[in-house]
PAKOLMAR-672377 format. One record per residue (C-alpha): residue number from 0; residue in one letter; x, y, z. Coordinates in steps of 0.02 Angstrom, whole numbers, plus 32768, in hexadecimal, padded with zeros to 4 digits. Example, Ala and Ser with C-alpha at 12.3 -4.5 7.8 and 13.67 -1.06 7.14 Angstrom:
REM PAKOLMAR-672377
PT     k   r     xx     yy     zz
PT     0   A   8267   7F1F   8186
PT     1   S   82AC   7FCB   8165
END
This chain:
REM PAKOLMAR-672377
PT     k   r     xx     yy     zz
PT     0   X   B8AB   39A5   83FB
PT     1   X   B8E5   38F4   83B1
PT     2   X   B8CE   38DE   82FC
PT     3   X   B87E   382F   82FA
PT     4   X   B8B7   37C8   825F
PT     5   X   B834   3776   81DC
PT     6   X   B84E   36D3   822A
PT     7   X   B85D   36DA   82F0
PT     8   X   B802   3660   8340
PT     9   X   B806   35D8   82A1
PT    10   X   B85E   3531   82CF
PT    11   X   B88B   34E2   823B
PT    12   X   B8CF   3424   824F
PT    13   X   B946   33FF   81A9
PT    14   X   B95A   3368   8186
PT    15   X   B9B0   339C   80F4
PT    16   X   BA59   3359   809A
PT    17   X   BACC   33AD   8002
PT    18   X   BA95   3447   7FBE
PT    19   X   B9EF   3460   7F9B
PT    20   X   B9A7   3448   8037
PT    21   X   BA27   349C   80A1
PT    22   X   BA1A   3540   8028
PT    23   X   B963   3552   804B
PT    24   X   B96B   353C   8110
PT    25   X   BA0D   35B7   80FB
PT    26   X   B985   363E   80BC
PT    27   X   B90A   3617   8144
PT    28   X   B98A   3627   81C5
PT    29   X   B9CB   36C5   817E
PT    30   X   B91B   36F9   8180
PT    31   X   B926   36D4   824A
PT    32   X   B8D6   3630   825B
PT    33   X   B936   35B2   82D8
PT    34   X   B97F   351A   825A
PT    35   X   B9AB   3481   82B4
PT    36   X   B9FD   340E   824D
PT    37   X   B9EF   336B   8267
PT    38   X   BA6F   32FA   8224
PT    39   X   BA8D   3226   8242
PT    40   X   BB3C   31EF   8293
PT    41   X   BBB1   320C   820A
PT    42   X   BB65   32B1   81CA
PT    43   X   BB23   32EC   8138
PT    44   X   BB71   32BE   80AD
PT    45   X   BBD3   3370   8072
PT    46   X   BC10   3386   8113
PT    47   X   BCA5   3307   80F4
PT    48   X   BCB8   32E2   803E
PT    49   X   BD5C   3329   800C
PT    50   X   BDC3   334B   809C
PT    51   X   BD9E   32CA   8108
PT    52   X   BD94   32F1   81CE
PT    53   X   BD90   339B   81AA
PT    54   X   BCDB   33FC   816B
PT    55   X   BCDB   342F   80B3
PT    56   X   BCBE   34D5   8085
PT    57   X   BC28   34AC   8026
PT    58   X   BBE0   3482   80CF
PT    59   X   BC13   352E   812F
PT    60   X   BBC7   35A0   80A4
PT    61   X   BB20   3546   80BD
PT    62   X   BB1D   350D   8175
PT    63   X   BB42   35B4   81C4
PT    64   X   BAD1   35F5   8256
PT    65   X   BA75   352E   8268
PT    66   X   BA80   34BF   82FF
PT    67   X   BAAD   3405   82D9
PT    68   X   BA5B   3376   834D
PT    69   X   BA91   32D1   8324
PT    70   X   BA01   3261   8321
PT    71   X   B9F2   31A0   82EB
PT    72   X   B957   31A6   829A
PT    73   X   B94A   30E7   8277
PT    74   X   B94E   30B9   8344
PT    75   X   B8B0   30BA   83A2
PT    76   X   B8D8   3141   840B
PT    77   X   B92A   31C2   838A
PT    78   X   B87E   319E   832C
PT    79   X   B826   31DB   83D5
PT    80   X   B883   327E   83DE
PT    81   X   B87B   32C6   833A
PT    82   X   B7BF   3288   834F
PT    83   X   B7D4   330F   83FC
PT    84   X   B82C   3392   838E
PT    85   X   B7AF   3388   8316
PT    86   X   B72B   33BE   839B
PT    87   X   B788   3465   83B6
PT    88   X   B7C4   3498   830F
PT    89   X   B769   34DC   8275
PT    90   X   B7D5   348D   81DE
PT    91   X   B829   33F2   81A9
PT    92   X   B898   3404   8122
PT    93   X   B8DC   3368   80C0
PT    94   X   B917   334A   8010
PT    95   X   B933   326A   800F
PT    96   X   B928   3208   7F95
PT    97   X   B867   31D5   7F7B
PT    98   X   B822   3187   7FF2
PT    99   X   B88B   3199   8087
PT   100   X   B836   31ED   8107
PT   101   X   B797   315C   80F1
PT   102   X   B832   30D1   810E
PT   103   X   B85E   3139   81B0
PT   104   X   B796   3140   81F0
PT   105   X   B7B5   31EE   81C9
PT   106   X   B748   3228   8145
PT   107   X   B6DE   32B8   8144
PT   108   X   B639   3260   818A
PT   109   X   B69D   322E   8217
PT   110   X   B6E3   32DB   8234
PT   111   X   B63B   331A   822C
PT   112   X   B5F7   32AD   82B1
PT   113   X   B65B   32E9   8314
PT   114   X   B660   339B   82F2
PT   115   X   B5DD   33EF   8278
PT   116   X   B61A   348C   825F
PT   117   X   B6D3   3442   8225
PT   118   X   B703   3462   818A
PT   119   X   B769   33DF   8127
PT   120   X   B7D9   341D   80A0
PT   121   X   B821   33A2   8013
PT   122   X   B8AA   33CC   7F96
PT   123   X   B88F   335A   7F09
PT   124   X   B8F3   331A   7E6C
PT   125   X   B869   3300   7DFC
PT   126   X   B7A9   335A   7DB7
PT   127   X   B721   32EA   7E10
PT   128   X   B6DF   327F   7D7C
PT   129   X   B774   3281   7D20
PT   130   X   B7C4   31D0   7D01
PT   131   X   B864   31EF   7D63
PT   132   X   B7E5   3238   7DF4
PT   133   X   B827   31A1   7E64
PT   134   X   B8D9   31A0   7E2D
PT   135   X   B971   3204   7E93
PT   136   X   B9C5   3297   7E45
PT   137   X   BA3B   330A   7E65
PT   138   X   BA66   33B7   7E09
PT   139   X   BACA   334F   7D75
PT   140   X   BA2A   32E5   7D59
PT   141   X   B9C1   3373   7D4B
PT   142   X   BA13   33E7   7CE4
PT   143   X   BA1A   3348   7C76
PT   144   X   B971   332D   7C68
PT   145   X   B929   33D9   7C6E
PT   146   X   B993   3422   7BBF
PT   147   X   B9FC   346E   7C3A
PT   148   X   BAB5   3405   7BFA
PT   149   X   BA5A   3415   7B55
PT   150   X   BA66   34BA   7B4D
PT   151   X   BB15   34DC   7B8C
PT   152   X   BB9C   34EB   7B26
PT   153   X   BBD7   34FC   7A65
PT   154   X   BB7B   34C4   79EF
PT   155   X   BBFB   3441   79A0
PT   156   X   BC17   33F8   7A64
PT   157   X   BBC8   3393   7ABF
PT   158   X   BB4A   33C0   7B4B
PT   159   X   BB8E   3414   7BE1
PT   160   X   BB4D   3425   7C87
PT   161   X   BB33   34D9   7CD3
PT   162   X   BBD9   3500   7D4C
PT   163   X   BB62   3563   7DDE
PT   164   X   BAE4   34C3   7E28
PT   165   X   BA4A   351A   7DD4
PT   166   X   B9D4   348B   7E10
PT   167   X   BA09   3483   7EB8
PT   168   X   BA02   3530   7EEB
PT   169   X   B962   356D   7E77
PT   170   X   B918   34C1   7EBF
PT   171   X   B93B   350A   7F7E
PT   172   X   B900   35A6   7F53
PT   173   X   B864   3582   7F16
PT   174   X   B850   3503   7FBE
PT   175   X   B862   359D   8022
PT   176   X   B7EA   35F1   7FD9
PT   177   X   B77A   3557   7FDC
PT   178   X   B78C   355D   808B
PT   179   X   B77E   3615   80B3
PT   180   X   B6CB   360F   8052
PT   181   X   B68D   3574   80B8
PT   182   X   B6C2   35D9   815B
PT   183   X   B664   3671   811F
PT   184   X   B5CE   3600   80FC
PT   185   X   B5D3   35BA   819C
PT   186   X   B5B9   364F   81E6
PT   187   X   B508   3638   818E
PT   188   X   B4E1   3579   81A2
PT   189   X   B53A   355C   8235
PT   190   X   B584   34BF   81E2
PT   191   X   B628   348F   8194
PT   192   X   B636   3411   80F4
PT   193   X   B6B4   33CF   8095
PT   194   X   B70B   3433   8003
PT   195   X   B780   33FC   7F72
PT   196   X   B7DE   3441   7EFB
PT   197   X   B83E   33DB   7E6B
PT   198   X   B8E8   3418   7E39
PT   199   X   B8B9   33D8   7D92
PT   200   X   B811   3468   7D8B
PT   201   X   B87B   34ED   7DE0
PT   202   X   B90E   34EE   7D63
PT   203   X   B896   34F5   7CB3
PT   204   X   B856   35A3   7CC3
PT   205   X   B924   35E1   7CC1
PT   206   X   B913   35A0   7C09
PT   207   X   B89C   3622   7BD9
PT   208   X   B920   3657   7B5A
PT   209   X   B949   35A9   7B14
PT   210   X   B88F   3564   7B0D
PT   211   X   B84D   3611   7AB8
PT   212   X   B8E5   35F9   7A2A
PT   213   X   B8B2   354C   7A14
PT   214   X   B7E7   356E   79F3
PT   215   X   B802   361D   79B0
PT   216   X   B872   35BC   791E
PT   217   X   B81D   352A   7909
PT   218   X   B89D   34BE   7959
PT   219   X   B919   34FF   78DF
PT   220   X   B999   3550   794C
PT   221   X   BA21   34ED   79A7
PT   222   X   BA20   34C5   7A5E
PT   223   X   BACA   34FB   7A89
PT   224   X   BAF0   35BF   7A5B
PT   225   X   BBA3   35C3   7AC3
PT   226   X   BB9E   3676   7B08
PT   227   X   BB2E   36BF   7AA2
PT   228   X   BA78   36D7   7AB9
PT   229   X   BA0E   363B   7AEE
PT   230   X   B98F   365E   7A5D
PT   231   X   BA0B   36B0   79FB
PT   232   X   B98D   3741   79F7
PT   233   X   BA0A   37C5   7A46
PT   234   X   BAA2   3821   7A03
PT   235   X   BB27   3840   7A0F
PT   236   X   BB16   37D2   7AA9
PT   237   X   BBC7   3764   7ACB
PT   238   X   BC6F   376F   7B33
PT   239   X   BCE0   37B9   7AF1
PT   240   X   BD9E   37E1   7AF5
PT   241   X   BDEA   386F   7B53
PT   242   X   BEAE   389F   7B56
PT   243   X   BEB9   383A   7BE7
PT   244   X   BE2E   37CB   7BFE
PT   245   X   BD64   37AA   7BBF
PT   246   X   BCDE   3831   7BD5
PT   247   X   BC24   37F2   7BBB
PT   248   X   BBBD   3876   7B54
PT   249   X   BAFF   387F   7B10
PT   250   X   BA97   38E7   7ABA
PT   251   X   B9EF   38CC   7AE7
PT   252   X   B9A7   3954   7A98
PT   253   X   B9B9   39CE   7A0A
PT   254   X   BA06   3A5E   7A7A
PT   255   X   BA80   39F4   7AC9
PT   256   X   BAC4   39A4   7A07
PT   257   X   BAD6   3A7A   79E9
PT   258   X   BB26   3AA0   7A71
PT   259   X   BBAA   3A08   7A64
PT   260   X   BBAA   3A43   79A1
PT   261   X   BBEF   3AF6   79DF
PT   262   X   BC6D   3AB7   7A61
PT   263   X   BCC0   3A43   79C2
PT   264   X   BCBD   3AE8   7962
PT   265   X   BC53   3A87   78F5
PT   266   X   BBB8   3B00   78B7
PT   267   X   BBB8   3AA7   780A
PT   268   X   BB77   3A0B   7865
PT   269   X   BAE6   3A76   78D4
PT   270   X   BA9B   3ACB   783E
PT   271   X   BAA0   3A2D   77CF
PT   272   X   BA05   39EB   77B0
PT   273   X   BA42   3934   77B4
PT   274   X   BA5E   3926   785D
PT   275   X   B9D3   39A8   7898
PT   276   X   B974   3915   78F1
PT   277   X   B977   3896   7963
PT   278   X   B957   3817   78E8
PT   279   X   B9BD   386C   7867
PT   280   X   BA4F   385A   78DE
PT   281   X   BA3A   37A1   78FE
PT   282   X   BA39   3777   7851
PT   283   X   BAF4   37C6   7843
PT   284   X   BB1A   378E   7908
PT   285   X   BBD0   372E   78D5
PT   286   X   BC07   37DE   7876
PT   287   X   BBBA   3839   78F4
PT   288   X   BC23   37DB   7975
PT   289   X   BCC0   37D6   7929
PT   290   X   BCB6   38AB   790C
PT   291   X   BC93   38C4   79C8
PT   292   X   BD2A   3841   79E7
PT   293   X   BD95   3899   7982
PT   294   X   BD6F   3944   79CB
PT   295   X   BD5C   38F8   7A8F
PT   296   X   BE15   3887   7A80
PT   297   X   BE84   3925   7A7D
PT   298   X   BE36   3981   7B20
PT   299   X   BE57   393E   7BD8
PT   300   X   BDBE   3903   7C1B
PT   301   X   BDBB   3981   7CB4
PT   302   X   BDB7   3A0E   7C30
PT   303   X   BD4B   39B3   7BB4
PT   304   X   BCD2   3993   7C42
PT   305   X   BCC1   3A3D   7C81
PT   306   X   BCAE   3A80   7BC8
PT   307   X   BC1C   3A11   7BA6
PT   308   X   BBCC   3A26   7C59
PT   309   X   BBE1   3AF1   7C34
PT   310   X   BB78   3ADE   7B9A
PT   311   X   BAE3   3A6F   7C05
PT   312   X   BB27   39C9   7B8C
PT   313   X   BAFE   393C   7BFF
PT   314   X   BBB2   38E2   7C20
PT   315   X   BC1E   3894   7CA2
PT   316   X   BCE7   3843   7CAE
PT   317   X   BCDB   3794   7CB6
PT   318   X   BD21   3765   7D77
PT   319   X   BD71   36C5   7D9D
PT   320   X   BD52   3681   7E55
PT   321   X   BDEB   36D2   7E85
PT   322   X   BDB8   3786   7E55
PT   323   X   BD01   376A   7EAF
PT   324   X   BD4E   372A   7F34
PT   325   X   BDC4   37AB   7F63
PT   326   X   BD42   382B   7F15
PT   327   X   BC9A   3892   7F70
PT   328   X   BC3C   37FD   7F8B
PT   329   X   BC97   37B5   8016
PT   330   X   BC94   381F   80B0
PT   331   X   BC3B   3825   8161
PT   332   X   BB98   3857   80FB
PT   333   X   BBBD   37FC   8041
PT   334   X   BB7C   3764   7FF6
PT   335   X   BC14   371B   8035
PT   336   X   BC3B   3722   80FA
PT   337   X   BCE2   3704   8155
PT   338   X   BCAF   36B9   81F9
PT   339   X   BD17   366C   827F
PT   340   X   BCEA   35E3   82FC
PT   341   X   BCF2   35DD   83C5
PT   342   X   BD90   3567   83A0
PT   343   X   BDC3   35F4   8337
PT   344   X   BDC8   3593   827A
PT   345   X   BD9A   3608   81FC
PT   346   X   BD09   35F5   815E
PT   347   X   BCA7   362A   810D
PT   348   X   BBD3   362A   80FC
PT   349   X   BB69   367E   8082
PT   350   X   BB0C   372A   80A7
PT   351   X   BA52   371D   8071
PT   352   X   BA1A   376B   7FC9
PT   353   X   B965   37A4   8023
PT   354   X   B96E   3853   805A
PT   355   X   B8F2   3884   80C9
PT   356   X   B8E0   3930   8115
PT   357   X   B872   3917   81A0
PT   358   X   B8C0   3880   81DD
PT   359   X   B972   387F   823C
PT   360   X   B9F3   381B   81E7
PT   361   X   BA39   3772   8228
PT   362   X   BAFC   377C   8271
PT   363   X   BB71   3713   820A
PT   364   X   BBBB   3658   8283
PT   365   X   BC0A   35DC   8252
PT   366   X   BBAC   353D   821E
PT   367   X   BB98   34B8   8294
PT   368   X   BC19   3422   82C5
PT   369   X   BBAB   338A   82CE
PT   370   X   BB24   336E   8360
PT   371   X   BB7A   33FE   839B
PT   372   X   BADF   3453   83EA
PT   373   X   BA91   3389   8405
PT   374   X   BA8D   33A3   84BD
PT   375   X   BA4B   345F   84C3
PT   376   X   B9CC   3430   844E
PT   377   X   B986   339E   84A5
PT   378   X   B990   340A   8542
PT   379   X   B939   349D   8503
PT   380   X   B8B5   3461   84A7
PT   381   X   B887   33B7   8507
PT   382   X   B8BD   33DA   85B3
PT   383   X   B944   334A   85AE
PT   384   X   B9D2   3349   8639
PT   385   X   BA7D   3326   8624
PT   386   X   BA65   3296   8659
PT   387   X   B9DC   326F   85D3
PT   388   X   BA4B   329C   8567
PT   389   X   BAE5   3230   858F
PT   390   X   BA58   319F   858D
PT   391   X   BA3B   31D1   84CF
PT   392   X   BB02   31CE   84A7
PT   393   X   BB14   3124   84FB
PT   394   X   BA80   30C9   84A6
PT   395   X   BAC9   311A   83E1
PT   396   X   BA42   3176   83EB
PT   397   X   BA78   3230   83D8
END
């Protein structure tokens, strides 16, 4: 018996650019829906920025497993047909700058006329009623505004942005799940409707640690902690040194700070009643620190790690992108997927982080070369002919 996937039968329409978009229609395809992207004549704008002719690798890792049409959406007739797409499919996914889709005769009334169970899914910048609501942002502007840059870094530098794009991705995945509720709700009002999600609103929970520091001291602690604990309510909690290279450590609760106390051959510490609670440790965190440093900086951090893991202390190396990428996570089933194309040029796309054991997983391709499925698209779905087709290519517009 076939093992459907969560998704069959969805067509979702992405209208998508960068990386917040394309992340969350990278989870509904790996949940099995059909993604057709839909990009204008020069593509979307990752697909070429560094390297020129050639697609970046930014754009593989979040493209794979997607059709591309190429559709001029400002002509007439391009207009028409993602109007006839939007008939069949049961998501639009887009992420422009405000106001774009209403410019285009796009919006979501429009859509709706046309087809009332679709659902339209938009990735925004900023929280409705905010002042920047109408402004465009990108991950840099966000973590700016949200206490994100604020946060990062030492205390005597200046603000630093987060290296991972935290607003991007947590603002695709909370657009999936936007969408995946509508569909499930549609199932009960037989009607789609338009869901947002900010990037700005999806990104201020993560600061849970920050936020609670900041009321929980009266606005006395500083904003930028370095590697230790957000709230500075945790240690030890820090990277530290190894023999040959940095090992993060924490000690989140009493056991853990005896445990690490043993494996430094350090009983005086554990039975001492200054530092026999969490607060009690805080208040002595830079001492605390530089004991665990001096103990951690003479063991390799292979050995130090398995020592620590043996005694249940919550720890890990610290990987650079060379280690993780030639570590567990990239394989025919990691996060991280070798693929190779039908011209035979090898990528890489990303594996989905949604596990699902009663739904068959989604083989790993390539992602697409622009409007390269533009004819079987407009075939399948609206009938077109070759000749149709050719039509489209000579008028600019597919």
């Amino acid at each position: 018996m076939t093992i459907r996937r969560a998704l069959d039968d969805i067509v979702v329409l992405d209208l998508s650019q960068v990386y917040n978009g394309p992340y969350c229609t990278m989870l509904l395809a790996q949940l099995g829906a059909e993604v057709i992207k839909i990009e204008p004549f020069g593509g979307e704008p990752v697909r070429w920025r560094v390297v020129g002719e050639q697609q970046t690798a930014a754009f593989d890792l979040l493209n794979g497993g997607k059709k591309s049409l190429r559709l001029n959406l400002k002509h007439p007739h391009g207009r028409r047909i993602f109007l006839q797409l939007v008939e069949l499919a049961d998501v639009v996914v887009e992420n422009f700058s405000p106001g774009t889709l209403q410019r285009l005769s796009l919006g979501y009334d429009v859509l709706a006329q046309t087809n009332e169970r679709i659902i339209l899914a938009s990735g925004r910048g900023y929280g409705a009623g905010t002042p920047q609501a109408e402004q465009r942002a990108m991950d840099l502007t966000i973590q700016a505004v949200t206490g994100v840059m604020a946060t990062t870094g030492q205390p005597d530098q200046p603000p630093t942005k987060a290296g991972p794009a935290v607003a991007d991705f947590f603002g695709g995945t909370h657009l999936m799940g936007a969408i995946v509720a509508a569909l499930y709700q549609r199932t009960v009002s037989g009607r789609g409707q338009h869901v947002e999600v900010a990037m700005q609103d999806a990104v201020v929970p993560s600061l849970t640690s920050s936020i609670a520091g900041y009321l929980d001291s009266g606005g006395s602690l500083p904003e930028r902690t370095g590697n230790k604990h957000s709230g500075l309510a945790v240690s030890p909690y820090n990277v530290y040194p190894a023999a040959d290279g940095w090992v993060a450590i924490l000690c989140m609760t009493d056991t853990h700070w005896k445990s690490l106390c043993r494996l430094m051959e350090r009983g005086d510490l554990a039975e001492d009643p200054a530092f026999a609670s969490p607060p009690a440790r805080v208040a002595q965190m830079d001492e605390l620190d530089a004991i665990v440093a001096g103990w951690t900086a003479k063991v390799a951090r292979g050995d130090l790690v398995h020592r620590l893991q043996s005694a249940a202390v919550p720890c890990a190396e610290v990987l650079g992108l060379s280690d993780v990428m030639s570590g567990p996570l990239v394989g025919p089933d990691g996060m991280i997927r070798p693929v190779r194309d039908s011209a035979g040029r090898e990528s890489y796309v990303f594996g989905s982080p949604l596990r699902l054991t009663a739904s068959a997983s989604v083989p790993a391709t390539g992602a697409p070369g622009l409007g390269a499925h533009t004819e079987e698209v407009l075939r399948e779905q609206l009938g077109m002919d070759t000749a149709e087709v050719s039509q489209l290519r000579d008028e600019n517009v597919v």
